[in-house]
N, C-alpha and C positions, 0 to 999 in steps of 0.2 A: 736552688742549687747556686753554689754562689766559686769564684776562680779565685785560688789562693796559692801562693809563692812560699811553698815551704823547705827546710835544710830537715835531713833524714836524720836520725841519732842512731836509728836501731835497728834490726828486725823483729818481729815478736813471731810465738810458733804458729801462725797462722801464713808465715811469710812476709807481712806485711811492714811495709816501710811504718818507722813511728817515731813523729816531730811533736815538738812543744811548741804553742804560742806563745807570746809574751805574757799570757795570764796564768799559764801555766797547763794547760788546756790540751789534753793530748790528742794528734792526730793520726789515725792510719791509713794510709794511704798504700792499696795495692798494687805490684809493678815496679814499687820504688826502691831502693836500695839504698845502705849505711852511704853518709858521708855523701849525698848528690843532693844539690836543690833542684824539685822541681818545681810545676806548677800540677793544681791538682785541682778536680773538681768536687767539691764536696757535696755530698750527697744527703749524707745523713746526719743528723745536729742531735746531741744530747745533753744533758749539764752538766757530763765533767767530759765529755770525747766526742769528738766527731771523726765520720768515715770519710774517705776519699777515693775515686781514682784517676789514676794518672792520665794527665792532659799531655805532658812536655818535661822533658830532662832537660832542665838547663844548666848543670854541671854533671857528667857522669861520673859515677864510679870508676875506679880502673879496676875492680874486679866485674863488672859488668860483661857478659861473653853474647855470643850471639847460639840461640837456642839448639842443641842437636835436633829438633825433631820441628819437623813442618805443624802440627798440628797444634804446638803449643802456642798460646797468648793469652792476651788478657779481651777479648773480642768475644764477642756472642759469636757459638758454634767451636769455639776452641776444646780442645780436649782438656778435663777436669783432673785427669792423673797424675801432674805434676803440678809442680808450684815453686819451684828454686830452676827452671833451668837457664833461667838470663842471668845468673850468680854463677861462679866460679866456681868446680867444685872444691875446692881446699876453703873456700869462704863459706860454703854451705859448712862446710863442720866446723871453723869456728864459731859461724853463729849458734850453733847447735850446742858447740861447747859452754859455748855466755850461757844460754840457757839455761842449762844443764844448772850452771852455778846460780846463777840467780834466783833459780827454783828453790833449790837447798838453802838457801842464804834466807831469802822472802817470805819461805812456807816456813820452811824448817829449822832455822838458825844452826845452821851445819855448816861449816869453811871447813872444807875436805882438806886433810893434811899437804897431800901431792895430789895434782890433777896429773892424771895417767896418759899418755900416748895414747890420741885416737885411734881407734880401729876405723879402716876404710877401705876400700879395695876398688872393682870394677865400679862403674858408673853408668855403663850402658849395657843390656842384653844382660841384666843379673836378675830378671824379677821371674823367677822360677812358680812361682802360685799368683794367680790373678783370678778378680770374679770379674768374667766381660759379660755386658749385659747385651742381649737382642733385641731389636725391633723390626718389625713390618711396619713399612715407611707406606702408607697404600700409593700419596701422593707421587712420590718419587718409584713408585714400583722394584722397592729394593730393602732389600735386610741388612739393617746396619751390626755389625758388633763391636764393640770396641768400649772405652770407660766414659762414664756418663761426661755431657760439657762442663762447662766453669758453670756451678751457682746454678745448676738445671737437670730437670731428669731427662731430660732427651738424649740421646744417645749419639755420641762426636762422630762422625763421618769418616772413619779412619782407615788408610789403604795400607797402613803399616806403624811399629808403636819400638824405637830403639831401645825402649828398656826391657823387653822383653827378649827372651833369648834368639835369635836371627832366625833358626828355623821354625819356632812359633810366631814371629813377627810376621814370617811369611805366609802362615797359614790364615792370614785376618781376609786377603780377599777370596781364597778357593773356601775357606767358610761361609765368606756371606754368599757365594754361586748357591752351595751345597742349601744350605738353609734355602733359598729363594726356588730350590727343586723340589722340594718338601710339601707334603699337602700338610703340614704341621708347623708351615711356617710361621705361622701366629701363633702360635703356643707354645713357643721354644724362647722363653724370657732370659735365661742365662747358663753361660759357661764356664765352668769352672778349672782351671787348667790349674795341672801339677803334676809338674817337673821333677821326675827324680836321676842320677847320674847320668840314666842307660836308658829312659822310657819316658817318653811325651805320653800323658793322660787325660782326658777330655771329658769330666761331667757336665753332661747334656741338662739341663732341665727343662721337664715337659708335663705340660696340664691337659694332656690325653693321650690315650695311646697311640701308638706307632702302629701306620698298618706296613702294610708286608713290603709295600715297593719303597717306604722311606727305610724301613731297617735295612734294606738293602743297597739303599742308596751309604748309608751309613759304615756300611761293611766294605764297600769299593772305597768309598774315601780313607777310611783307617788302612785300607791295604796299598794305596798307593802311596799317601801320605808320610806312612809310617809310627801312624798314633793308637792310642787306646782305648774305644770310647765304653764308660760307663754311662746308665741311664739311672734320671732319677726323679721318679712320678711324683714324690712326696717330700718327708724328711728328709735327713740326712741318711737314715738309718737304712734308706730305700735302696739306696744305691747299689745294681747290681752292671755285671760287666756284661755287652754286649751281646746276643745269646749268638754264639759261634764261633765268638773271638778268643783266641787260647791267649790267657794271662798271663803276663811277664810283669816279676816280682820290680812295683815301685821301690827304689829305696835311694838311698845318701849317704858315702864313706865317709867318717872321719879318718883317715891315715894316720894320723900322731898316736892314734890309741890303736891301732886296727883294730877296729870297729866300725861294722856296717849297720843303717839304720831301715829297716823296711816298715815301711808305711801304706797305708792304704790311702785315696784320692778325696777321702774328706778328713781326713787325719788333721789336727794343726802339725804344720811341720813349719819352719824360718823363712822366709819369702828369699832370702839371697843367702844361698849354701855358702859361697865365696867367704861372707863376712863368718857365718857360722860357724863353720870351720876354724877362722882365727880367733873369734869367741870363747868359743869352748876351751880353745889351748890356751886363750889370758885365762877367764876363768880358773883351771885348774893351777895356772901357775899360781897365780893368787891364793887360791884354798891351800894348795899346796899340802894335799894330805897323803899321809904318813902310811905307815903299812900296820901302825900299830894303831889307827883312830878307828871310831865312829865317825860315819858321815850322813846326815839327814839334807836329803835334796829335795825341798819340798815346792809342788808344785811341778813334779817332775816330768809329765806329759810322755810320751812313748820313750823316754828314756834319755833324751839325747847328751843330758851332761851326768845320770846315774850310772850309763855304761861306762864311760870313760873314767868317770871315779873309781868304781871297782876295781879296775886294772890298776891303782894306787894306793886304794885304801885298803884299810884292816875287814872292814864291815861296813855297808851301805843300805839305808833302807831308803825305797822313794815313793812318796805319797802323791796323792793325784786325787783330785777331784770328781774326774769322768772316768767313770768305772768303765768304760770303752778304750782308753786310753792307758788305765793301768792292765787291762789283760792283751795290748799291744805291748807294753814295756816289757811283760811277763813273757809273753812267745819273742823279742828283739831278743833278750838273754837267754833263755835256751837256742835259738837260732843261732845266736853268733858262737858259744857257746859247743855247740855241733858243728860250726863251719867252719871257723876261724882257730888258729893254733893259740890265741890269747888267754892267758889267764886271769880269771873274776875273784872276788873276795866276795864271801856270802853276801846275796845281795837278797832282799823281800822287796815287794812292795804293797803298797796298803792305798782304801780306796776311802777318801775321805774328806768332809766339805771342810775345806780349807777357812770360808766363811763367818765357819759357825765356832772355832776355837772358843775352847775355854782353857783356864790355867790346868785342867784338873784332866782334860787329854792330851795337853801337851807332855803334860808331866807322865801321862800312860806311854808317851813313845820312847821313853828314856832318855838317858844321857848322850850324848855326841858331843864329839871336840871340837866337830864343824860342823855349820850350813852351809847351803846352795840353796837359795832364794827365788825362784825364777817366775812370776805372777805374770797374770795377766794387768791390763789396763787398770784397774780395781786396785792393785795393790796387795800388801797382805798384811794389812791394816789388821785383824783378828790375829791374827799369830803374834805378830810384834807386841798387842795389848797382854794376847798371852803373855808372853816372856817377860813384859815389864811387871805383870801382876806376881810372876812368880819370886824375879828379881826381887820386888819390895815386899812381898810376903814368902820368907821363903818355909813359913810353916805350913803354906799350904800342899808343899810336900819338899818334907826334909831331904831327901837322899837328891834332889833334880840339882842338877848344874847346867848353868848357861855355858853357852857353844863359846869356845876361847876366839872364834872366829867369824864371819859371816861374809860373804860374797853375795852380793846384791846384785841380780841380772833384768833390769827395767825395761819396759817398752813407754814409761810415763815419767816425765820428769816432776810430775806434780804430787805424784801417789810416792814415786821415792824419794821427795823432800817429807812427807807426812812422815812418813815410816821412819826416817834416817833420823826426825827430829826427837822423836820416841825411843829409836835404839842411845841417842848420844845424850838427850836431856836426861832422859828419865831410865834406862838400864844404865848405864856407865860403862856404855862403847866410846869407842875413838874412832872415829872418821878417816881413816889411813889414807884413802883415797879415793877418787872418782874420775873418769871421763867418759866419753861418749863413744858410741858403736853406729855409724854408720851405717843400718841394714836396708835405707830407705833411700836410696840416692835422690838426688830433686826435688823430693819434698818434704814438707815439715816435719815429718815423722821422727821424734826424737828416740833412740834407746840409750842404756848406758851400762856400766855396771860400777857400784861401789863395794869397799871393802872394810869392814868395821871390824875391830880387833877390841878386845874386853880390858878395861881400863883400871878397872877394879875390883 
């Protein structure tokens, strides 16, 4: 290990401060921020980078802050959940922003027309879905819950978490009582919380059954609490709702559309409704569709940006991958549908590996004016190949038109430089614009959305 005096140039998405040597020799160093020299200890030595971490600030940042939450740092036993909260939030999304650019520019050779106005919102008490993990500590004779440490699977010692919503924050110590009353307390590894408007929800998991004094123990904490607990012995698919407990419909308003979203508690739904919310309404401003289009939203998960198209569009179909996920999107629209005074434009949806595209099923879903794009991590790397093979071969079906539009909604700034470099190199889009969505406040977690418009 050796002590080095270095000036910060950057962040990288890991959070990590990152200095050059005079050789050229890139350093990261975690804990550090743009524009501070420290001192750093260097840990780890490669031939073209070496790691570090921070020993001493000896010029700070002025976006430098002092951490909301007790539990964060850079110390063995700190909590592993965040990673930006000694950054500024307004300096967390530019860095986030640089990214973003750099991704598309690196990977991609894409220079977005206009960089968009970040989306950002709350910063604290916005993390609506979390996996907190359990342990039986035997030493300490106590059950921790909370999110794993820095760099470790042990599980951080945490008596309360600000980026969770205040009255789930508050439930982290009457959980670990609860768990530690439990003859199940060793086998209860994690919990899965999901937040919708009106209902706190709690998937339990557990590697044996429950006898009778813990279910009940479980049925006085949901009643006093105010929570929901589901159980779940297995898969996902296990999950059932606590036997006694009357269910109260999870769900999440969009208001600009009125449109309500109900979900169930291992559904993917957006970690922070806040930013979602304002998502959705750039999104659509962006697509901007017509009464007279086609709209394919692919990738479209229980619905969340297919419903709100409809209320706009001519016709909307929305494709999905997990066929659990499309016959939720299927009952959200006759739900809302029966509930709601809104009116829909025919909408389908269809259940289909995203994956596995070829030119010759894309070309089976027809023509659209417009996409909605919305992938996971992965990208939609198969689809865009599609479209560029149809683009350049268009006899492999004459009547197919590419979408005059596309709105790109990312959680990977990596997979939509890929994707972006293929729609702008190789179909002949235009990159109209791009910026970043905040859904992640504190840490690295970049999303964004871009918007490509047909060139030729």
């Amino acid at each position: 290990m050796t002590d080095s005096t270095l000036f910060i140039e950057s962040m990288d998405l890991e959070a990590q401060g990152v200095a050059h040597r005079d050789d050229g020799k890139v350093v990261f160093v975690e804990g550090a921020l743009p524009f501070e020299r420290v001192r750093a200890n260097i840990h780890r030595k490669k031939n073209n980078w070496e790691q570090g971490s921070l020993l001493e600030v000896v010029h700070e940042s002025s976006q430098r802050v002092r951490p909301g939450c007790l539990h964060f740092g850079l110390h063995a036993g700190a909590c592993g959940g965040c990673k930006m909260q000694h950054l500024d939030a307004d300096a967390q999304v530019a860095v986030k922003q640089r990214a973003l650019e750099d991704n598309l520019w690196h990977l991609g050779k894409v220079r977005p027309e206009n960089i968009l106005r970040p989306i950002h919102g709350p910063t604290w008490g916005y993390r609506y879905r979390a996996r907190l993990s359990v342990r039986d500590v035997l030493k300490k004779n106590t059950v921790l819950v909370g999110f794993h440490e820095r760099k470790s699977r042990y599980v951080a010692d945490m008596q309360n978490c600000p980026v969770l919503p205040p009255p789930v924050s508050a439930l982290l110590m009457p959980l670990r009582g609860l768990l530690e009353s439990m003859h199940a307390r060793a086998t209860c590894p994690q919990i899965e919380l999901a937040c919708g408007d009106r209902v706190v929800a709690l998937v339990l998991r557990h590697l044996e059954p429950f006898t009778s004094g813990d279910i009940e123990l479980l049925r006085q904490f949901a009643s006093k609490h105010g929570v929901q607990w589901w159980l779940q012995p297995k898969g996902p698919d296990t999950v059932t709702l606590l036997p006694g407990q009357k269910e109260e419909q999870l769900a999440y308003d969009l208001p600009d559309f009125g449109v309500s979203m109900p979900f169930k508690p291992t559904d993917f739904t957006q970690v922070n409704p806040h930013i979602n919310r304002a998502l959705v309404k750039r999104a659509l401003r962006l697509l901007d569709p017509r009464s007279h289009e086609r709209v394919i939203d692919w990738f479209c998960g229980l619905g969340n940006f297919t419903l709100p198209i409809a209320t706009l569009a001519g016709e909307v179909l929305g494709i999905e991958g997990n066929e659990t996920l499309v016959d939720r999107a299927r009952s959200n629209l006759v739900w809302n549908q029966s509930h709601n005074s809104t009116a829909f434009a025919p909408t389908q949806f269809a259940a289909r590996d995203l994956f596995d595209m070829t030119p010759a099923s894309l070309a089976a879903d027809g023509v659209a004016d417009k996409w909605l794009i919305d992938p996971p991590r992965e990208g939609a790397f198969a689809l865009v190949q599609a479209l560029v093979a149809l683009r350049n071969q268009p006899e492999l079906a004459h009547d197919w038109k590419p979408p005059r539009r596309i709105v790109y909604v990312s959680c990977n700034p990596s997979t939509l430089a890929r994707d972006a470099g293929l729609l702008v190199n190789l179909a002949g889009y235009l990159c109209s614009g791009a910026g970043v969505v905040n859904m992640f406040a504190h840490t690295a977690h970049v999303e964004s959305v871009a918007v490509f418009d047909l060139a030729i």
